[in-house]
Backbone as a printed PyTorch tensor [residue, N CA C, xyz], in Angstrom:
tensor([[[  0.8370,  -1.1560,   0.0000],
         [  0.0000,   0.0000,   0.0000],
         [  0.8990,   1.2410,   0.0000]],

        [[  0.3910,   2.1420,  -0.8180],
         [  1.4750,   2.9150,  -0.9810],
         [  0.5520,   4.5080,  -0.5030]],

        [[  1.5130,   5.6790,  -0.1730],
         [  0.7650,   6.5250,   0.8270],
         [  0.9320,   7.3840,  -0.6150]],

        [[ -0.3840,   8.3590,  -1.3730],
         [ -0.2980,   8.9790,  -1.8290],
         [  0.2490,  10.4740,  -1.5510]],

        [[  0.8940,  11.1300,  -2.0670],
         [  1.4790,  12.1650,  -1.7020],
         [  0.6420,  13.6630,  -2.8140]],

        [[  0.6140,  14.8280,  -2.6360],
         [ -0.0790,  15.6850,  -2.8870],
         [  0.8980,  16.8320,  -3.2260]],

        [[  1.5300,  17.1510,  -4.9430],
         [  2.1200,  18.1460,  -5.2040],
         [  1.4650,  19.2940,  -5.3950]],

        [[  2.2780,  20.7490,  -5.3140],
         [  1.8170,  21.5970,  -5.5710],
         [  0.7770,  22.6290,  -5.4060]],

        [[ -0.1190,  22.5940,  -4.3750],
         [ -0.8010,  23.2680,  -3.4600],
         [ -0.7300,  24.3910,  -3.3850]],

        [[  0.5600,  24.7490,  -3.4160],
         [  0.5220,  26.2410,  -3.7200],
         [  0.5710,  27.0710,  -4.9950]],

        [[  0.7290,  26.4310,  -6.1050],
         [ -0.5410,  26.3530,  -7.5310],
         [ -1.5530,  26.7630,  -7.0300]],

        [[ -2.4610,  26.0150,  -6.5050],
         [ -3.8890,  26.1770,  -6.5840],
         [ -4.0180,  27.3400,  -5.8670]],

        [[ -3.6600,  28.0960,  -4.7030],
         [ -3.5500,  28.4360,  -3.4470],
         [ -3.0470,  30.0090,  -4.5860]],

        [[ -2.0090,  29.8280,  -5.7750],
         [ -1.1980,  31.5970,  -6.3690],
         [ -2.7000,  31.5770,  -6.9900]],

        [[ -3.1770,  31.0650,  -7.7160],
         [ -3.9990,  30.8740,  -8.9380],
         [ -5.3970,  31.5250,  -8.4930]],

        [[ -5.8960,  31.3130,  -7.2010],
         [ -7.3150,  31.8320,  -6.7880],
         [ -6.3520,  33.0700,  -6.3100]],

        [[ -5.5210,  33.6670,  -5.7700],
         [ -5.4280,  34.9040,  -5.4950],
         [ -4.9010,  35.7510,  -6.4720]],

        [[ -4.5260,  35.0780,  -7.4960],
         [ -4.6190,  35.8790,  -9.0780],
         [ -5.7160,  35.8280,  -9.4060]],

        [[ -6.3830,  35.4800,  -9.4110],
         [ -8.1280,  35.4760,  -9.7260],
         [ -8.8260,  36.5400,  -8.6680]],

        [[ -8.2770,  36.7620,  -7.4980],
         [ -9.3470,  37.7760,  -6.7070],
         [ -8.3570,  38.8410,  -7.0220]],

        [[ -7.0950,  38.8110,  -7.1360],
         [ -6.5780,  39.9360,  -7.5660],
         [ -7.3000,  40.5980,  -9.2810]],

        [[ -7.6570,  39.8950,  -9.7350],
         [ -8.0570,  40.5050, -11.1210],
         [ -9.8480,  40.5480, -10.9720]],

        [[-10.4210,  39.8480, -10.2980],
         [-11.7770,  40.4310,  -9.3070],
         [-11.6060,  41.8500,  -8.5350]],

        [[-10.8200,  42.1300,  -8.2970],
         [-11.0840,  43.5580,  -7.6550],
         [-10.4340,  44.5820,  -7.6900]],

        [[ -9.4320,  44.6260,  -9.0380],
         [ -8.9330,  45.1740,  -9.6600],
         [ -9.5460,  46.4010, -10.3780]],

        [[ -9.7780,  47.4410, -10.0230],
         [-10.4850,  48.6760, -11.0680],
         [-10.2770,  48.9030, -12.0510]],

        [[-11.8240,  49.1820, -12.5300],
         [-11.9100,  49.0510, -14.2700],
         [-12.3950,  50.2720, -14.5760]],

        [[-12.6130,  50.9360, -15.4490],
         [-13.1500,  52.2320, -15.9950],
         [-14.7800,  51.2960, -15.9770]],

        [[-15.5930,  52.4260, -15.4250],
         [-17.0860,  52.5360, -15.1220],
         [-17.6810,  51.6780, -16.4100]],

        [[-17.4140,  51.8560, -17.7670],
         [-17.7760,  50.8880, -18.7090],
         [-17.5970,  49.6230, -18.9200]],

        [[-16.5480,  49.1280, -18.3160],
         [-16.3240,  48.2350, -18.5050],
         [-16.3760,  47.0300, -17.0720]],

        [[-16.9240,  47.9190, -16.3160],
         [-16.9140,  46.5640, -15.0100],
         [-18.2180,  46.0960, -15.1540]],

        [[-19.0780,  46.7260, -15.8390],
         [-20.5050,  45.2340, -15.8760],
         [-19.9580,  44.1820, -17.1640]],

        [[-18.9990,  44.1480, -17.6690],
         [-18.3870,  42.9440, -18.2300],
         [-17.2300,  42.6320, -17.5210]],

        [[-17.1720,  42.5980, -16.4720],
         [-15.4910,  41.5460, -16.0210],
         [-16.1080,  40.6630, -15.8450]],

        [[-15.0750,  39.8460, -16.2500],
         [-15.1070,  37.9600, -16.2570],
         [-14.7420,  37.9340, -14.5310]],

        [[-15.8360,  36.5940, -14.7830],
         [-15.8980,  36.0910, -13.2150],
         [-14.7200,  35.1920, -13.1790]],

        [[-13.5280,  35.6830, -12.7930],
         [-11.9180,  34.8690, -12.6570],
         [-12.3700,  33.8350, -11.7900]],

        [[-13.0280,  33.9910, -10.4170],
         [-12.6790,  33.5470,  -9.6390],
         [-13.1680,  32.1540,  -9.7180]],

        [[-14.4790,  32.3020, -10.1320],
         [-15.7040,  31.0780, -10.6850],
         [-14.7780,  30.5000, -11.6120]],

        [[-14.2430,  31.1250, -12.6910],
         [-13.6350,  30.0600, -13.7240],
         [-12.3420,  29.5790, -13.4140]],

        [[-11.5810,  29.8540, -12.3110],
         [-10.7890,  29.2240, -11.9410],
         [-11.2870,  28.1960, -11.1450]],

        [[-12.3140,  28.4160, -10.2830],
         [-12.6420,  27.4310,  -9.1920],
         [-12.9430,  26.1280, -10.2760]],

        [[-13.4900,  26.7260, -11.2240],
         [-14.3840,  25.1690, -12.2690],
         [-12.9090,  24.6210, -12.9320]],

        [[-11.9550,  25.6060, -13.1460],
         [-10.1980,  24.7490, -13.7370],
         [ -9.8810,  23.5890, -12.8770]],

        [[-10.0090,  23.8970, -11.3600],
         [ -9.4060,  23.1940, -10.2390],
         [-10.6240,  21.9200, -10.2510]],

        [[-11.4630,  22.5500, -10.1670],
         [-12.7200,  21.4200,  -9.8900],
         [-13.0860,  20.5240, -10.5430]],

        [[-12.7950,  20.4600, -12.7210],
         [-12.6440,  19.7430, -14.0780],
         [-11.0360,  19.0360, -13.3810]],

        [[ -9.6830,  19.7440, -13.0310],
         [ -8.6950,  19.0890, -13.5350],
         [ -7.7360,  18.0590, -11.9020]],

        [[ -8.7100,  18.5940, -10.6220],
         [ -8.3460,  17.6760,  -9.6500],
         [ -9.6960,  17.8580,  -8.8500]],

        [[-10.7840,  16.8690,  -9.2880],
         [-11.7190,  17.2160,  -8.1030],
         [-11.3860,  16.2760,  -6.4650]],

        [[-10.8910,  15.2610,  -7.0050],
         [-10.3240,  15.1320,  -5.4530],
         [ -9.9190,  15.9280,  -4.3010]],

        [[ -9.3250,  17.2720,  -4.8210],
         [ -9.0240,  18.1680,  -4.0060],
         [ -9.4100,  19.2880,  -3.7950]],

        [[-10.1050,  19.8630,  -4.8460],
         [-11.2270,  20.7640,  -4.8330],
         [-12.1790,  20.6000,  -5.4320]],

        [[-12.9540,  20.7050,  -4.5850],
         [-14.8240,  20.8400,  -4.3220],
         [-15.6110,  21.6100,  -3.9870]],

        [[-16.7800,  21.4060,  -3.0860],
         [-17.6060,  22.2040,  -3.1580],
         [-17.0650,  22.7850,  -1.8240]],

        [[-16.1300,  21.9470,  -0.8040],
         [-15.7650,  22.8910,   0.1730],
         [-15.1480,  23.9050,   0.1390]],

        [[-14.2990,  23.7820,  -1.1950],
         [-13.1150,  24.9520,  -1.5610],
         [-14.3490,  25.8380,  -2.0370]],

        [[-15.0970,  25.7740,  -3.2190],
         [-15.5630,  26.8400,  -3.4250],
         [-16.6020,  27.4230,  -2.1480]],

        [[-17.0850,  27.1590,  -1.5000],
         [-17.4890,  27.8170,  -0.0750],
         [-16.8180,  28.7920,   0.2850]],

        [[-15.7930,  27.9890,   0.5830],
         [-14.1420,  28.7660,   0.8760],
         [-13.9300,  29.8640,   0.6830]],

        [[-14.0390,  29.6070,  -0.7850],
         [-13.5990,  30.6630,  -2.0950],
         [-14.5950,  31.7280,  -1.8690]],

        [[-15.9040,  30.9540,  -2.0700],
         [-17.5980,  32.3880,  -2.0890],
         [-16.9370,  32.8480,  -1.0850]],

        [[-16.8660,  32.7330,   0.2620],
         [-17.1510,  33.5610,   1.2730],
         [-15.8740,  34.3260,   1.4890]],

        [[-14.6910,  34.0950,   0.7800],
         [-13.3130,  35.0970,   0.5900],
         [-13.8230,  36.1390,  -0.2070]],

        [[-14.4800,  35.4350,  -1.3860],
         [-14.7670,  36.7530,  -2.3210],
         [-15.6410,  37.3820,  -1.9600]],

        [[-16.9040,  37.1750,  -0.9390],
         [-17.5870,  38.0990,  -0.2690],
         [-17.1610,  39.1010,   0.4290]],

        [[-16.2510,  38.6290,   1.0780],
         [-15.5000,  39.2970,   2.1380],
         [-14.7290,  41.0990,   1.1210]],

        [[-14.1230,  40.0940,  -0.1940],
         [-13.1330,  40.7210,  -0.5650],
         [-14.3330,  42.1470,  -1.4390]],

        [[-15.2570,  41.5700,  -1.9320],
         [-15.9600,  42.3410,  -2.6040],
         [-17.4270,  42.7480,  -2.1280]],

        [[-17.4250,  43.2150,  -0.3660],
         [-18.2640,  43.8380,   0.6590],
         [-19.6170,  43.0830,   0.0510]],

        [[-19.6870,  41.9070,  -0.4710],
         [-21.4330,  41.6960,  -0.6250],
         [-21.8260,  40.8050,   0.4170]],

        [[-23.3240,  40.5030,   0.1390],
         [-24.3560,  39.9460,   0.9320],
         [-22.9040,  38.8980,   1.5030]],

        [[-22.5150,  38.5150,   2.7440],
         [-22.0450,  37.4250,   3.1980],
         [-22.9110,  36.2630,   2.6840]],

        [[-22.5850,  35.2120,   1.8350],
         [-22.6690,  33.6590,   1.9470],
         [-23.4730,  33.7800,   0.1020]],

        [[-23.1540,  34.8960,  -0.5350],
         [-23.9240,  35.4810,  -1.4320],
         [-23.0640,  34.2470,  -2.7130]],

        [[-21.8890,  34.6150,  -2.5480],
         [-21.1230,  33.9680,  -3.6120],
         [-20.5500,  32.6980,  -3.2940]],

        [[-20.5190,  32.2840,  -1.9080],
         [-20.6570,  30.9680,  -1.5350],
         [-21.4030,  29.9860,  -2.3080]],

        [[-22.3300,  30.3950,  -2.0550],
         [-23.5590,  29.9620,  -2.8840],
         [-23.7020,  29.2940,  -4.0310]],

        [[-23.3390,  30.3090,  -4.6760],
         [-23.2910,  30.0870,  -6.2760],
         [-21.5980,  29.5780,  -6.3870]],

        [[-20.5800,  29.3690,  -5.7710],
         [-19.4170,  28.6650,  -6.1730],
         [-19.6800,  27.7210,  -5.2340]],

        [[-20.5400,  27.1290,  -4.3520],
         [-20.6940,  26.3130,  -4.4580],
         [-21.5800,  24.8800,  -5.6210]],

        [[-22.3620,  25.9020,  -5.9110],
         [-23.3830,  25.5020,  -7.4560],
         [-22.1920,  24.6780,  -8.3140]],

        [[-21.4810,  25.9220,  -8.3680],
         [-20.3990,  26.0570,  -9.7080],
         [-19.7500,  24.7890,  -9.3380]],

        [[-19.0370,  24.5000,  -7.6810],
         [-17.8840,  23.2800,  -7.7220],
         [-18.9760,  22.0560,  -7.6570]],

        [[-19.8600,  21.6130,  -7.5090],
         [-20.7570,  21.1390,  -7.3420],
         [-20.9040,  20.3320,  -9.0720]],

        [[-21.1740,  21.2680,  -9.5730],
         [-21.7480,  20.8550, -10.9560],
         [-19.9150,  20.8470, -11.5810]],

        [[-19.3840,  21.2620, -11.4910],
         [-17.9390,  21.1550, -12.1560],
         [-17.6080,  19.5170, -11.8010]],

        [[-17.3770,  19.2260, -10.4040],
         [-16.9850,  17.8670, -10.2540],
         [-17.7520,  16.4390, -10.8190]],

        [[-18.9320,  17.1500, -10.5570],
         [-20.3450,  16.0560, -11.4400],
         [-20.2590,  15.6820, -12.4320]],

        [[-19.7330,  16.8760, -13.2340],
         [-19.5580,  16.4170, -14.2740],
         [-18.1230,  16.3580, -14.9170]],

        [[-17.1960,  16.0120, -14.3360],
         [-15.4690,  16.2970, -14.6640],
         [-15.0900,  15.6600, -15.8500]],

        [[-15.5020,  14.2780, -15.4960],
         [-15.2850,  12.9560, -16.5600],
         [-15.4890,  13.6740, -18.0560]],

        [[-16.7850,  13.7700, -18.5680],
         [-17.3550,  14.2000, -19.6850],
         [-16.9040,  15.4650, -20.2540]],

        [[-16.5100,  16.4560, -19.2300],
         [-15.9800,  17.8600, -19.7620],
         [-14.8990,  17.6950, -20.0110]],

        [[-14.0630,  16.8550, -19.5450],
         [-12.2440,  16.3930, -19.4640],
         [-12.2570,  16.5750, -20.9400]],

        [[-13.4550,  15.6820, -21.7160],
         [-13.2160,  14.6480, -23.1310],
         [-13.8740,  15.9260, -24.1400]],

        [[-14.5310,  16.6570, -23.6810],
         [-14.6760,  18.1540, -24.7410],
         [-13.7790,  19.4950, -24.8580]],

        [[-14.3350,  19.6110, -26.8030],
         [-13.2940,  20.3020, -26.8910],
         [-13.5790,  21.7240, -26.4870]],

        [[-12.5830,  22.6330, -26.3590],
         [-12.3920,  23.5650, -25.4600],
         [-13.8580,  24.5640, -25.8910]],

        [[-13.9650,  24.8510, -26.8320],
         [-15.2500,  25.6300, -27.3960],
         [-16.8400,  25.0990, -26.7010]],

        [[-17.0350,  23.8610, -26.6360],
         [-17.6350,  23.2030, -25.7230],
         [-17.6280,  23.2380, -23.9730]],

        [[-16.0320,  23.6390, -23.8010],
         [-16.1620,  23.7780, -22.4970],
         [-16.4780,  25.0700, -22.3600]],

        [[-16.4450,  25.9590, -23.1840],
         [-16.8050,  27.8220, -23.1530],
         [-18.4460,  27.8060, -22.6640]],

        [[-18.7890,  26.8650, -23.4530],
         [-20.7760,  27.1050, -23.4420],
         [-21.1960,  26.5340, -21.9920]],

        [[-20.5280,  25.6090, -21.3620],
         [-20.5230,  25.2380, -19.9440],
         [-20.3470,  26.1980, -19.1140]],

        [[-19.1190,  26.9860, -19.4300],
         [-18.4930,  27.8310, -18.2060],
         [-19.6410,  28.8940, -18.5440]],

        [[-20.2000,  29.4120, -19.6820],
         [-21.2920,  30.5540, -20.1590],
         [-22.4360,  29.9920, -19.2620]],

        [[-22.8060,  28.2650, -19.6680],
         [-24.1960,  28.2630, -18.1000],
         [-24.2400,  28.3100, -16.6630]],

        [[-22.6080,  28.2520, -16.6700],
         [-22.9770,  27.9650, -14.7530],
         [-22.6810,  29.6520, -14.6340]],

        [[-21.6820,  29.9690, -15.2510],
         [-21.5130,  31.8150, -14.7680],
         [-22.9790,  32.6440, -14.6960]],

        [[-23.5310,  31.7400, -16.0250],
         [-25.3230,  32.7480, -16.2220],
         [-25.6580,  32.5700, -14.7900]],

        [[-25.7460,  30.6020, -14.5000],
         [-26.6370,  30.8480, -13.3550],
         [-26.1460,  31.5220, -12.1460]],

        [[-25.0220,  31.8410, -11.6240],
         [-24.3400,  32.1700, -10.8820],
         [-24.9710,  33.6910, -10.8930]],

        [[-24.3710,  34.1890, -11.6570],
         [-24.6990,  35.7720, -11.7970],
         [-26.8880,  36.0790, -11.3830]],

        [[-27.5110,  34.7530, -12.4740],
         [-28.9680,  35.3620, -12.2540],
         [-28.9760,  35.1330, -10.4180]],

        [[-28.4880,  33.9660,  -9.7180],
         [-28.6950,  34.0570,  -8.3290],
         [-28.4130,  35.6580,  -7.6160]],

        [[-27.4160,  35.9240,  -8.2450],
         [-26.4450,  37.4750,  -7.4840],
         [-27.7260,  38.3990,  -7.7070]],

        [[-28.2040,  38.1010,  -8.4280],
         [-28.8530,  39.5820,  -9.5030],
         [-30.3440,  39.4390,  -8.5790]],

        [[-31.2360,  38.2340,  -9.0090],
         [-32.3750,  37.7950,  -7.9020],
         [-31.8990,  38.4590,  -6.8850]],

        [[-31.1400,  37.6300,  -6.1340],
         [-30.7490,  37.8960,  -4.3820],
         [-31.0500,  39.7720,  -4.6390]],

        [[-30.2520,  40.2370,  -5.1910],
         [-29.7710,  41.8130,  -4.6810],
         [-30.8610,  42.9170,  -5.0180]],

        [[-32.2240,  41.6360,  -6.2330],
         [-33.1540,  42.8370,  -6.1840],
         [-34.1770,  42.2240,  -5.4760]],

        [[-33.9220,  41.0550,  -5.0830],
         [-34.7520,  41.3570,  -3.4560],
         [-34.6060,  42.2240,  -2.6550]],

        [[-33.1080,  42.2150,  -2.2500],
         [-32.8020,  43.0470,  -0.9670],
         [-33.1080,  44.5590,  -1.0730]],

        [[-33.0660,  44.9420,  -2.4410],
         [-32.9460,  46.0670,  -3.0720],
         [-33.9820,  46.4930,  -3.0210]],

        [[-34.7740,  45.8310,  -4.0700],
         [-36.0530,  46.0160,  -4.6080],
         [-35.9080,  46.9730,  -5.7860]],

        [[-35.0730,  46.2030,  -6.7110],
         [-34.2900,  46.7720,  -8.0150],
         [-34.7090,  45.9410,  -8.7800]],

        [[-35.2880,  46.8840, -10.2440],
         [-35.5650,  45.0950, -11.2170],
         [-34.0500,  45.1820, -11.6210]],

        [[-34.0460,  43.0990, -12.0950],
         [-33.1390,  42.4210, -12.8100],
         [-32.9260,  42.9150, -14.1430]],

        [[-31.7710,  43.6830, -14.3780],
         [-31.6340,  43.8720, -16.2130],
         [-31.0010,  42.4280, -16.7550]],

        [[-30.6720,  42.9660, -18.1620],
         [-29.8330,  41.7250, -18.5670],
         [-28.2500,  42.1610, -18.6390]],

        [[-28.1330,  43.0180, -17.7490],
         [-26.5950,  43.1720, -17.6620],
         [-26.2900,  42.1210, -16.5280]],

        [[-26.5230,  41.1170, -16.2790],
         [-25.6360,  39.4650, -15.1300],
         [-25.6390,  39.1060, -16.2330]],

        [[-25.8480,  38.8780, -17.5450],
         [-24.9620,  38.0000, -18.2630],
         [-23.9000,  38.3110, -18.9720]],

        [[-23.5230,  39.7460, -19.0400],
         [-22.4380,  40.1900, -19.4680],
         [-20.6650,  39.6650, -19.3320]],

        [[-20.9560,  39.4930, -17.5970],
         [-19.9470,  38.6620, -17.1680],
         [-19.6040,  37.2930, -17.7790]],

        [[-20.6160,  36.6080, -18.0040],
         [-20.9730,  35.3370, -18.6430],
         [-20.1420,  35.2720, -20.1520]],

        [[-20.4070,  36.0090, -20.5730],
         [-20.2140,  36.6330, -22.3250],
         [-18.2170,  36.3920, -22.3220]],

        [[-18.0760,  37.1990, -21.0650],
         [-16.5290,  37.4780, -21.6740],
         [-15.5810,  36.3850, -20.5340]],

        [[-16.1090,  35.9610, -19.9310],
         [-16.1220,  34.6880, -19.1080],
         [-15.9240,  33.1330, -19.8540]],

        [[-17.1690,  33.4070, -20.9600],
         [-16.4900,  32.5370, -22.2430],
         [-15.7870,  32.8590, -22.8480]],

        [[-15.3450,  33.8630, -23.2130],
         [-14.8150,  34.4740, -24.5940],
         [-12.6440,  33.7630, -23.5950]],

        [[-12.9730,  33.9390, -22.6570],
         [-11.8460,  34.0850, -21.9950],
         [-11.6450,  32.6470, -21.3210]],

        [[-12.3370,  31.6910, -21.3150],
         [-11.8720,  29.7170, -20.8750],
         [-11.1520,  29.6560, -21.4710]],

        [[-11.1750,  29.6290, -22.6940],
         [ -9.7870,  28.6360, -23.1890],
         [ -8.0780,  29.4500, -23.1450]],

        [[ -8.0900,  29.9160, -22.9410],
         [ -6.7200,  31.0160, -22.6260],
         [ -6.6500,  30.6780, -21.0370]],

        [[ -7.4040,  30.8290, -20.4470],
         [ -7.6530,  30.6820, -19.1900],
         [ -7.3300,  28.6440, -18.5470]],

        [[ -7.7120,  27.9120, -18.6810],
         [ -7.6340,  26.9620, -19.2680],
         [ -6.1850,  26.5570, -19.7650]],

        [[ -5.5580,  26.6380, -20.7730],
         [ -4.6300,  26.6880, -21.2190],
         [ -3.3000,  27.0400, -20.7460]],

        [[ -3.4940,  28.6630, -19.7840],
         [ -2.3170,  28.5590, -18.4230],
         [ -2.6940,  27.8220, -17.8740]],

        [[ -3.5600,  27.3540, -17.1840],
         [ -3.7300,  26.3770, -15.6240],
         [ -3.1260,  24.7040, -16.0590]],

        [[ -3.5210,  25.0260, -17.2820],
         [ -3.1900,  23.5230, -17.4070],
         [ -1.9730,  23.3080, -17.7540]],

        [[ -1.3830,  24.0800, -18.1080],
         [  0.7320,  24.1430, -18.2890],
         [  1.1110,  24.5750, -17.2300]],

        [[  0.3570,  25.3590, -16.2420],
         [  0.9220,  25.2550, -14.9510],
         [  1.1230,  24.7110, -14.3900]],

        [[ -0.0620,  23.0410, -14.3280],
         [ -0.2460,  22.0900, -13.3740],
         [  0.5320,  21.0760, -13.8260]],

        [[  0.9200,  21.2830, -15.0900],
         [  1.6910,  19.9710, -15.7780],
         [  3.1830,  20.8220, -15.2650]],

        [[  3.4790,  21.6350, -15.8390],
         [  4.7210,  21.7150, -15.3670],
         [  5.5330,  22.0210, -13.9720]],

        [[  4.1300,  22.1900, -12.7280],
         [  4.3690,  21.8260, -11.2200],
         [  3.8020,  20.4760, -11.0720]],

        [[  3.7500,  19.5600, -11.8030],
         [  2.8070,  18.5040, -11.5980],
         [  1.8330,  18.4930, -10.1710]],

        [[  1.2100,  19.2200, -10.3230],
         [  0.0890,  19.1420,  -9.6000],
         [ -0.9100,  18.2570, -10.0130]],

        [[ -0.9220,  17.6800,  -8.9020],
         [ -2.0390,  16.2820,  -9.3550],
         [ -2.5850,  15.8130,  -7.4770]]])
């Protein structure tokens, strides 16, 4: 019996704080109802390429850092990265084996649903109607997987993280 051992951790560990670093990074007023949700599409990189080690606890983790980091509803983005690691690991097998354009239209449904939860939640609290600016994020969120994608995965190969 042999004791498995666990490289590279701190991969995963630079990679989400390059992701909240480019989450809360200031954008000119036009352009922040389109920033890509980094943090979500990294959590779904980790969650497609080792779900053994991240899951739905990490993204918890993750929601309630990025709550923290970006003053909203506490347990707001938990929530929905938990959705996200949830449905990422469920389905790992099958997304592994599609090609990257395929994995864009995935990362485009869970970000939609992610964002319509944010958007619901805040015009409850609000009592703001829902536009269709939550899918904006979605839009360039795809436009941006496979680049995205593409570092993580020469990162992890060449720290062999596994």
């Amino acid at each position: 019996m042999s004791l498995e051992q666990h490289h590279g951790g701190w991969v995963i560990i630079l990679s989400f704080i390059f992701g909240f670093m480019l989450a809360i990074m200031p954008l000119p007023a036009w352009a922040n109802a389109w920033r890509p949700d980094w943090v979500a599409m990294v959590l779904m990189y980790w969650c497609i390429a080792i779900p053994q080690r991240v899951g739905v606890a990490t993204g918890w983790f993750v929601g309630i850092t990025h709550d923290v980091l970006k003053d909203t509803l506490l347990g707001l983005h938990a929530l929905s990265f938990c959705f996200i690691a949830y449905m990422s690991v469920k389905w790992h097998r099958p997304v592994r084996l599609f090609p990257l354009w395929q994995q864009a239209i995935g990362v485009f449904g869970l970000i939609t649903v992610s964002q319509l939860l944010g958007a619901w939640t805040r015009s409850i609290l609000e009592h703001s109607p829902v536009g269709w600016s939550f899918i904006y994020p979605a839009v360039t969120s795809t436009m941006l997987w496979p680049w995205l994608f593409v570092i993580l995965r020469d990162l992890r190969r060449a720290y062999r993280v596994f």
